[in-house]
C-alpha positions as a Markdown table, in Angstrom:
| # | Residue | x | y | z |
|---|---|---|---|---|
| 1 | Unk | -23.0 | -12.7 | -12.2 |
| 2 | Unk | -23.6 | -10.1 | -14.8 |
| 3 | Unk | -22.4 | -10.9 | -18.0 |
| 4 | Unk | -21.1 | -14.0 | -16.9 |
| 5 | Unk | -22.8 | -17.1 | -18.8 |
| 6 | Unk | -22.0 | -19.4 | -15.8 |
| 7 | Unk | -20.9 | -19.9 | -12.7 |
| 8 | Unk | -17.7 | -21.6 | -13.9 |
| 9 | Unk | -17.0 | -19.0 | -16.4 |
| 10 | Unk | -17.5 | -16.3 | -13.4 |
| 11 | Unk | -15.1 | -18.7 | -11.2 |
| 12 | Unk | -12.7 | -19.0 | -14.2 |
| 13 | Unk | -12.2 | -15.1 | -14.4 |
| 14 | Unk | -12.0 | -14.7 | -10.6 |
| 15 | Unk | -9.3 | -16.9 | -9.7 |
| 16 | Unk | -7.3 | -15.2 | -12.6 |
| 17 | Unk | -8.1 | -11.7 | -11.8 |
| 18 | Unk | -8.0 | -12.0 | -8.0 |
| 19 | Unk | -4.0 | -12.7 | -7.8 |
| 20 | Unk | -3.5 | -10.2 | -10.3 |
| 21 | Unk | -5.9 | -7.2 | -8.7 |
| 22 | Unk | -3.6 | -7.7 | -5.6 |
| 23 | Unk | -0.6 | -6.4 | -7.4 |
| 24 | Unk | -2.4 | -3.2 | -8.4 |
| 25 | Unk | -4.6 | -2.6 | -4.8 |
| 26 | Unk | -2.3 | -1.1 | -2.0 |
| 27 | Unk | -3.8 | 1.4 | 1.1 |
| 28 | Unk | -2.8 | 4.4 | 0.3 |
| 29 | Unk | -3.1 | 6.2 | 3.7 |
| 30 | Unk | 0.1 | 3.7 | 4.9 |
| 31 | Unk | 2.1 | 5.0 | 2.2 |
| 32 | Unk | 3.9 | 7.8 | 1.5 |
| 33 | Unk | 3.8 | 8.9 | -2.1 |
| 34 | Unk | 7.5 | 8.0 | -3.0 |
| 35 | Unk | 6.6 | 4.6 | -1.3 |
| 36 | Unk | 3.7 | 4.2 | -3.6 |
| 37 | Unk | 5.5 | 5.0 | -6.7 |
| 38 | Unk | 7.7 | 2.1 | -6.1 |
| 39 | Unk | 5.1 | -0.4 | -5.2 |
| 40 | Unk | 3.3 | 0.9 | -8.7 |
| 41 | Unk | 6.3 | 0.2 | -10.6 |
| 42 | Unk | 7.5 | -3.0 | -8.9 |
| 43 | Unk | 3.3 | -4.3 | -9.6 |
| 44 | Unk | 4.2 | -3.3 | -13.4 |
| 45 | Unk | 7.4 | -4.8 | -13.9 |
| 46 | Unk | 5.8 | -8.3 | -12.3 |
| 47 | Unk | 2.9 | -7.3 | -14.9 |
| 48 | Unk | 5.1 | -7.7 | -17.2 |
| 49 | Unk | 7.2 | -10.6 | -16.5 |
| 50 | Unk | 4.0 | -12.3 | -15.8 |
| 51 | Unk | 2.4 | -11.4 | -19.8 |
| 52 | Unk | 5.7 | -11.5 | -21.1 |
| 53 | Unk | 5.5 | -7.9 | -22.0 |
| 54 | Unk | 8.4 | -5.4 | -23.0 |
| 55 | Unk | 8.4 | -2.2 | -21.6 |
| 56 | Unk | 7.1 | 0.2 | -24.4 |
């Protein structure tokens, strides 16, 4: 709870960040390098639908 004021200001951050750290965590040892490239860029491109981004 460091840095965090309250509890429900540490719960509001964690049920935002959680669905969003899974797009970026994979294990690498099951993929091959090529494999992870994809996975990196397919995470980004829902990144960005998701913050309504354009590519730069």
């Amino acid at each position: 709870m460091k840095r965090f004021k309250s509890p429900a200001q540490l719960q509001r951050f964690v049920s935002i960040d959680d669905p969003i750290a899974n797009l970026y965590c994979f294990p690498r040892t099951t993929f091959t390098s090529n494999d992870h490239r994809e996975l990196r860029h397919a995470a980004m491109t829902a990144w960005r639908e998701i913050t309504c981004v354009s590519a730069a």
